[in-house]
N, C-alpha and C positions, 0 to 999 in steps of 0.2 A: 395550460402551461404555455409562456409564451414563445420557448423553442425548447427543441431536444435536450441542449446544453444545459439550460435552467435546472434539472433536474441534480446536476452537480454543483450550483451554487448555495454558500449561505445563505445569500439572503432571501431566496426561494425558499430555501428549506425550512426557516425560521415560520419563514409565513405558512407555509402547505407541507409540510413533512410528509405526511400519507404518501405521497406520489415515488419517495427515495424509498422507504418502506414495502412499498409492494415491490421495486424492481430489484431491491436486494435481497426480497427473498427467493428469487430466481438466480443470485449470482453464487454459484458453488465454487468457493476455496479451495476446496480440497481436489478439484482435478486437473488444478495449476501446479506446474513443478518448477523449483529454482531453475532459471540461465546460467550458459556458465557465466556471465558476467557476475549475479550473484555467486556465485560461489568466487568470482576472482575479489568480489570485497573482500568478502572475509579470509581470504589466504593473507589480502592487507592488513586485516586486524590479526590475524595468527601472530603475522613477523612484527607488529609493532606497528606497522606502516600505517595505520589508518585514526584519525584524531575523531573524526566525525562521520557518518555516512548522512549525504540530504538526501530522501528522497521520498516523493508522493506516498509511497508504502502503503500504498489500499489493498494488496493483495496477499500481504505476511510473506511476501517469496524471502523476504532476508530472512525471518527469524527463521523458514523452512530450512535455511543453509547452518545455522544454527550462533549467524552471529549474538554476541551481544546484545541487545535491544538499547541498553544506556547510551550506546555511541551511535545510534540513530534518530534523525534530526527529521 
């Protein structure tokens, strides 16, 4: 690998996949919990407020808060 970071890149991945594989089966989901900043998105989508969320979302904390998934980007 030629740095740590690679391991989060396409084009790494495309070529050597194996190496994201192993390390995510080490990464448990389940004993992350929404911030409140998630939960302050979706009180924006509650009231209307919110058109789009962007964000990385590799850890499912929005859908934990129980937004919408269509209005994340």
């Amino acid at each position: 690998m030629p740095s740590p970071e690679a391991l989060f890149t396409l084009d790494y991945f495309i070529d050597s996949p194996a190496p994201f594989y192993k390390f995510s089966q080490n990464f448990d989901l389940e004993k992350y919990n929404a911030t409140p900043t998630h939960y302050f998105v979706k009180l924006l989508q509650d009231k209307g407020q919110l058109w789009k969320n962007m964000t990385q979302n590799i850890d499912n904390l929005e859908e934990k808060t129980g937004i919408d998934m269509s209005a994340v980007v």
